[in-house]
N, C-alpha and C positions, 0 to 999 in steps of 0.2 A: 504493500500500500504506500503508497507517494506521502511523500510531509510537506504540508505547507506552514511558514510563518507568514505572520498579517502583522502590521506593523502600523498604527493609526496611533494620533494622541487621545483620540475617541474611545473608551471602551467599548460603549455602545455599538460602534461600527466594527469593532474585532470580533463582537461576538455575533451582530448578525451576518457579516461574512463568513464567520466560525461556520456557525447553522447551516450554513448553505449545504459548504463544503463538506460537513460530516455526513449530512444525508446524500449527499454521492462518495461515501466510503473512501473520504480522505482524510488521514490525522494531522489535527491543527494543533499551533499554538501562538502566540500575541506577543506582544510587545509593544508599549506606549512611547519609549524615547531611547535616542539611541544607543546608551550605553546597554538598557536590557537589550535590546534587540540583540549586539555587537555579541552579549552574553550569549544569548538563547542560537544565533546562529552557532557556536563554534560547537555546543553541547546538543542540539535538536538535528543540526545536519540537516536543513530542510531541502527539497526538489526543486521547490516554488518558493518567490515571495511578493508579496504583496504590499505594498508600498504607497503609503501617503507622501506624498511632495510636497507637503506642508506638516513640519512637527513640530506644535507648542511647544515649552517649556524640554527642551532637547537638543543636547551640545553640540549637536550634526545634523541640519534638515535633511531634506530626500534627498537634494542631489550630493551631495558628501556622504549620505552613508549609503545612497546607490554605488559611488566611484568604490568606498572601502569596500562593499562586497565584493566587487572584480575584483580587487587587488586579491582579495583572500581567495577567492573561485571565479576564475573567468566566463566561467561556463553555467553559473548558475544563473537561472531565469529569473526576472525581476520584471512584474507589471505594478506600474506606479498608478496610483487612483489620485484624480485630480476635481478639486471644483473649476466652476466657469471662471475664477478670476484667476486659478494657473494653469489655465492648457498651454499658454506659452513655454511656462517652468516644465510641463507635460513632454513637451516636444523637444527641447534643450534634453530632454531625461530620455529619449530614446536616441536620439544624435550617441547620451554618452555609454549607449550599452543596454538601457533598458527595453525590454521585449514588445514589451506593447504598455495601452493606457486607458482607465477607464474613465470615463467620467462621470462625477456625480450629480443628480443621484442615480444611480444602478440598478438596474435589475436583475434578478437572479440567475436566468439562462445566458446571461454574457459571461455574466462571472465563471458561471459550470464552462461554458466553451472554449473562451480567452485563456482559463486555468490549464483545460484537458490540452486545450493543443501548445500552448507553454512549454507543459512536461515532455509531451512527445516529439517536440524541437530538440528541444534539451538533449534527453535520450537517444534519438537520431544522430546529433551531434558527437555526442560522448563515442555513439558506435563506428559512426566514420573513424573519428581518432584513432581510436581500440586497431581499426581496420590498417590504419596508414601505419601504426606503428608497427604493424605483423605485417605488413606487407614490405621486403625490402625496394626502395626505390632510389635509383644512385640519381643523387641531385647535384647538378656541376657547381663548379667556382664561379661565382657572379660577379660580374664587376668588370671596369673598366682602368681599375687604380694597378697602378705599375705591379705593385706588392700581388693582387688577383693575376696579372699578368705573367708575372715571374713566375709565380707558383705554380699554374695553369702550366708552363713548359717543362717542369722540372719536379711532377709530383709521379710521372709512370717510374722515371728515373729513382726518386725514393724510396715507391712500391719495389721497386723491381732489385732493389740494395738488398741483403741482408745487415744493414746497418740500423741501427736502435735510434729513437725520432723522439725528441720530446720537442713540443707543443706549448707555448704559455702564450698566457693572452686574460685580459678582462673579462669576467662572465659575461657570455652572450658575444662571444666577438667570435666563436664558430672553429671553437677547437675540434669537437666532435665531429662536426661537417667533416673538417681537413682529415681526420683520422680514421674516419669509415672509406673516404675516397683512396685512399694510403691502401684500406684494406682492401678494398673493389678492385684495387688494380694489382695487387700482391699473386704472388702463387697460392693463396689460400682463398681467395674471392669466393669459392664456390661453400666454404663454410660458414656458418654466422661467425663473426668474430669474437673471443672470449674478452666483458668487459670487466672490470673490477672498479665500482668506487668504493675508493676509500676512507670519504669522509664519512664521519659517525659508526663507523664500524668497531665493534665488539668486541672483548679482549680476544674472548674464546673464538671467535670468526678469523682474527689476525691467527691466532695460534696452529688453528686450522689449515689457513692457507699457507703458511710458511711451514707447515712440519716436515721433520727429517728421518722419522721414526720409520722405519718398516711397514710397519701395520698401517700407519695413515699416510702414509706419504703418497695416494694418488689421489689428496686431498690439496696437496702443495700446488700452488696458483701454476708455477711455472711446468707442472708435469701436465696439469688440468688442460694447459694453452698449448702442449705442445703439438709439435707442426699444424700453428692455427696463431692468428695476430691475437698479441695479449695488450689489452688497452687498460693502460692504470692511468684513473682518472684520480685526479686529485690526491698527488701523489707525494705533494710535500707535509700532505694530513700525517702520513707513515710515521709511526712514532718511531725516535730514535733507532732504538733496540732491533726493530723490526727493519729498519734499513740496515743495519750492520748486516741481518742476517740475509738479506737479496744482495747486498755486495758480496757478500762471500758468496755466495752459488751463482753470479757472473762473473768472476775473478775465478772461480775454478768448480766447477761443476764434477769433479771428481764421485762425490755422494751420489751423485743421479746413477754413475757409470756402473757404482756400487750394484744396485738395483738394476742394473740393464737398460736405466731411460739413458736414452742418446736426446739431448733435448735441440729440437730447432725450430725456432720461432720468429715473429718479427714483433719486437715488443714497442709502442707509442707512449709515452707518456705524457700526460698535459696538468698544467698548474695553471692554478689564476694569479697565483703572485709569481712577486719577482723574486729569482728563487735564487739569484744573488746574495738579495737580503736576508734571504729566510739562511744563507748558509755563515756570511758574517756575523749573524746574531747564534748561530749554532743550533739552531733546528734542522738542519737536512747535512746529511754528508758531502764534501766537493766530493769526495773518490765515487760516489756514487752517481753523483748528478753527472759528472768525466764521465762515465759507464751508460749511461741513460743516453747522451747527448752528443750522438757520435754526428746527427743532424740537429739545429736547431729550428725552429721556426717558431719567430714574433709575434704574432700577431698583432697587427695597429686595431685601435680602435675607429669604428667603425665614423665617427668625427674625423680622423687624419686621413680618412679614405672614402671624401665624398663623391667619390666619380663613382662609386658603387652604391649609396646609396638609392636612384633611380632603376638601376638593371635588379636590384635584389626586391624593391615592389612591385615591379613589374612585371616579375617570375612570379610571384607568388599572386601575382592579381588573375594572372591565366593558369597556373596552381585550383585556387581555390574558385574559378569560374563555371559551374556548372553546365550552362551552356555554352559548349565549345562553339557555336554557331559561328558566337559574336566574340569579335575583342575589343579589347579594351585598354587603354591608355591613360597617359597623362595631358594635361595641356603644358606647353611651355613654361607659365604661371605658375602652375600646380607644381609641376618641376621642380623651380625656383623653389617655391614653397616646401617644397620635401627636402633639399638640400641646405637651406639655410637651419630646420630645427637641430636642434642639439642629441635627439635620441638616447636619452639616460639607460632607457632600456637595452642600444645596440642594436643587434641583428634581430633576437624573438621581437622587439617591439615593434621593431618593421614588418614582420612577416603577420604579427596579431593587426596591425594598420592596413596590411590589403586584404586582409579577408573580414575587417569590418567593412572597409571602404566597400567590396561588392556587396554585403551584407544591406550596406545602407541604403546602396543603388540598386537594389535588385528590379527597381522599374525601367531599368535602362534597356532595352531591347534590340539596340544595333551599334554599328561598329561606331563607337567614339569614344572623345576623349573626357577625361574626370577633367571638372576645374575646381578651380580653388570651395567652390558654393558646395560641390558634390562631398569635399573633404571631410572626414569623422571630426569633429571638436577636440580633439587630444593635445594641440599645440598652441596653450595658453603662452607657453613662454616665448614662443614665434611672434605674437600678438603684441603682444606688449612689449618684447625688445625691438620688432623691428616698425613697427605702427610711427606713422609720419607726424610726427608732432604738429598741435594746432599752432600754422604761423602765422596769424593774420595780423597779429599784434605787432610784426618784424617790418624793418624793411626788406626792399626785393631782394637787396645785397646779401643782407644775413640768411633769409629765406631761403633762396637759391644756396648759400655755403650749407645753411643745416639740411637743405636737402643731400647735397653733393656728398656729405663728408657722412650721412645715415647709408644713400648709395652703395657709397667703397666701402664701406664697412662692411656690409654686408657682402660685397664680390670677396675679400678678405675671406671671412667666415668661408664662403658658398666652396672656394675653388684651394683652402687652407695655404694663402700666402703666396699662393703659386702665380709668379708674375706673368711668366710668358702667356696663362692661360686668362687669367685676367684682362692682360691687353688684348690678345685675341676677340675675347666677350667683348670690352668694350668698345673695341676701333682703335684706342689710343695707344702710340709709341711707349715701349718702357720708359724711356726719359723723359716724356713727358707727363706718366705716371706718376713719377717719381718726385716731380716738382710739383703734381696737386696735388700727393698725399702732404708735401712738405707744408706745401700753402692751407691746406684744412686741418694742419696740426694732425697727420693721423703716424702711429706708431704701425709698422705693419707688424711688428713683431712683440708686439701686445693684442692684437686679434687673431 
């Protein structure tokens, strides 16, 4: 049976939506403001919620504790009920995620229908996931940035190494991607690849995986992976002790020989820090990291490598397009606009941005391009860093510089400092560049 939470400052109204819902054999429960709600979601786990866009006396109206829900389940269904004086706040609340919206006052077969097919979005949803993540599907390098470039010529060459590959890079900047592709192209492609995270793992799980004992030893990660790619994720988690002991069985694998394992693998490892530091402050062994790192690979974040920012939404806009009929694009605007946001989330934020973007467009019906009006509401901080100041109060002199000098600021940002491509975009010679960053006072190397 499905759980719905209802979420009004109204009791009154939680419990006649309550009513509804129990006589179609759904288990409810309420919330008046959003600290209970925050509560009852994490302990109720509900399917559905339903949501007032207006909450009295509550630390977080609808649309904040609509956005907290995503952050906590992106995938959980949320239909907002609004009066006539917020259908606007109503529509801002499906722009940012929310499923649909009722308005009051309601009737009871909207509720049972709007609710039934909610769930069954939802559920739908989850199962495709389920479906992508069991389905292997080798997805390329995207992008246009040198770094995508370079890699793209030189990643069969790494597969095709028995050479050891570690991976670092900022979450979300697609270590994983790089390291399933490493295996796709390996002599062992035709096997799932064995992964290993190792953060939050268990004394007795490490103990496991590392044993040397006879009797457990085809428990030991590296027997487990042999001739098959061993992906150790999150590898500077490894306590101490426990890295001592994978230095020693790749510095001399003699014990395997003991037992008759001849071992041969191609082993990846990826970190999200810099595992420099982690080895000056004396968390990771250098002899080991030297052992691990016979390849490196950086990973930039996905800000120092905006030339990929448009190729990697655009994969995923025809990714997640149901009707292959039509495609779909960007407009140059919208471009702009996707290249200048900052992306705190990286690459999943991108990829969760075009399959809302079709989500929200789904009345779109032939081939064209998104514009800026089609865009999901996500880049508040687009908005307001780069939104053209009111200059009416100026003169044209000044006017015209705070436009010019908001401009270059923004080509700055968009193309990361990169002159030659800058002047390209705008027409203008470097040197003459170079003399109207001087004249509008801009630093290029502070943007």
């Amino acid at each position: 049976m499905s759980k719905i939470l209802i979420i009004d400052d109204e009791k009154d109204i939680c419990f006649l939506i309550s009513e509804i819902l129990v006589d179609e054999k759904y288990i409810t429960d309420y919330a008046t403001n959003s600290r209970i709600a925050l509560n009852k979601f994490t302990k109720f786990k509900p399917d559905l919620i339903i949501l007032d866009v207006w909450l009295g006396n509550s630390e977080l109206d609808g649309i904040e504790l609509l956005k907290k829900f995503k952050e906590l389940n992106p995938l959980i269904p949320i239909i907002i009920i609004s009066g006539h004086g917020t259908v606007d706040m109503a529509v801002n609340a499906i722009k940012c995620g929310a499923y649909d919206f009722i308005e009051k006052p309601f009737n009871s077969e909207k509720i049972i229908i709007v609710s039934k097919r909610a769930i069954e979005s939802a559920n739908l949803l989850q199962e495709n996931n389920k479906l992508k993540s069991i389905t292997i599907k080798q997805i390329p390098l995207i992008g246009n940035s040198n770094f995508i470039k370079k890699l793209n010529k030189e990643i069969i060459k790494i597969a095709h190494s028995n050479s050891r590959v570690f991976i670092s890079g900022i979450v979300g900047a697609g270590k994983k991607l790089i390291s399933q592709l490493i295996h796709q192209n390996s002599i062992y492609s035709n096997l799932l690849c064995f992964i290993v995270d190792l953060k939050n793992i268990t004394e007795n799980e490490l103990a496991e995986m590392f044993s040397e004992d006879e009797i457990n030893i085809n428990q030991n990660i590296l027997v487990q992976a042999n001739n098959n790619t061993l992906i150790l994720d999150n590898i500077d988690m490894l306590p101490i002790n426990y890295q001592q002991k994978l230095l020693l069985a790749l510095e001399n694998n003699k014990l395997f020989k003991n037992y008759k394992i001849y071992l041969k693998q191609k082993i990846i490892s990826l970190s999200n820090k810099n595992i420099k530091d982690e080895i000056k402050k004396g968390n990771f062994i250098n002899n080991l990291y030297e052992r691990l790192s016979t390849i490196k690979i950086e990973i930039p974040e996905i800000n120092n490598r905006r030339e990929d920012i448009v190729p990697i939404c655009e994969y995923y806009l025809d990714y997640y397009n149901q009707n292959k009929k039509y495609k779909f694009s960007f407009s140059q605007n919208a471009k702009i606009k996707l290249e200048l946001y900052r992306w705190p989330g990286n690459i999943p934020q991108i990829i969760n941005y075009a399959q809302k973007t079709i989500i929200l467009n789904h009345e779109l019906n032939n081939n064209s391009n998104y514009e800026i009006e089609n865009l999901p509401m996500d880049m508040g901080d687009y908005e307001q860093k780069h939104k053209i100041e009111n200059s009416l109060d100026l003169s044209l002199k000044d006017a015209r510089n705070n436009f010019e000098r908001n401009y270059f600021i923004s080509q700055i940002q968009r193309f990361n400092g990169n002159i030659i491509k800058i002047s390209n975009f705008t027409g203008m010679e470097r040197t003459a560049l170079y003399r109207k960053f001087k004249s509008l006072n801009i630093n290029i190397e502070n943007n």
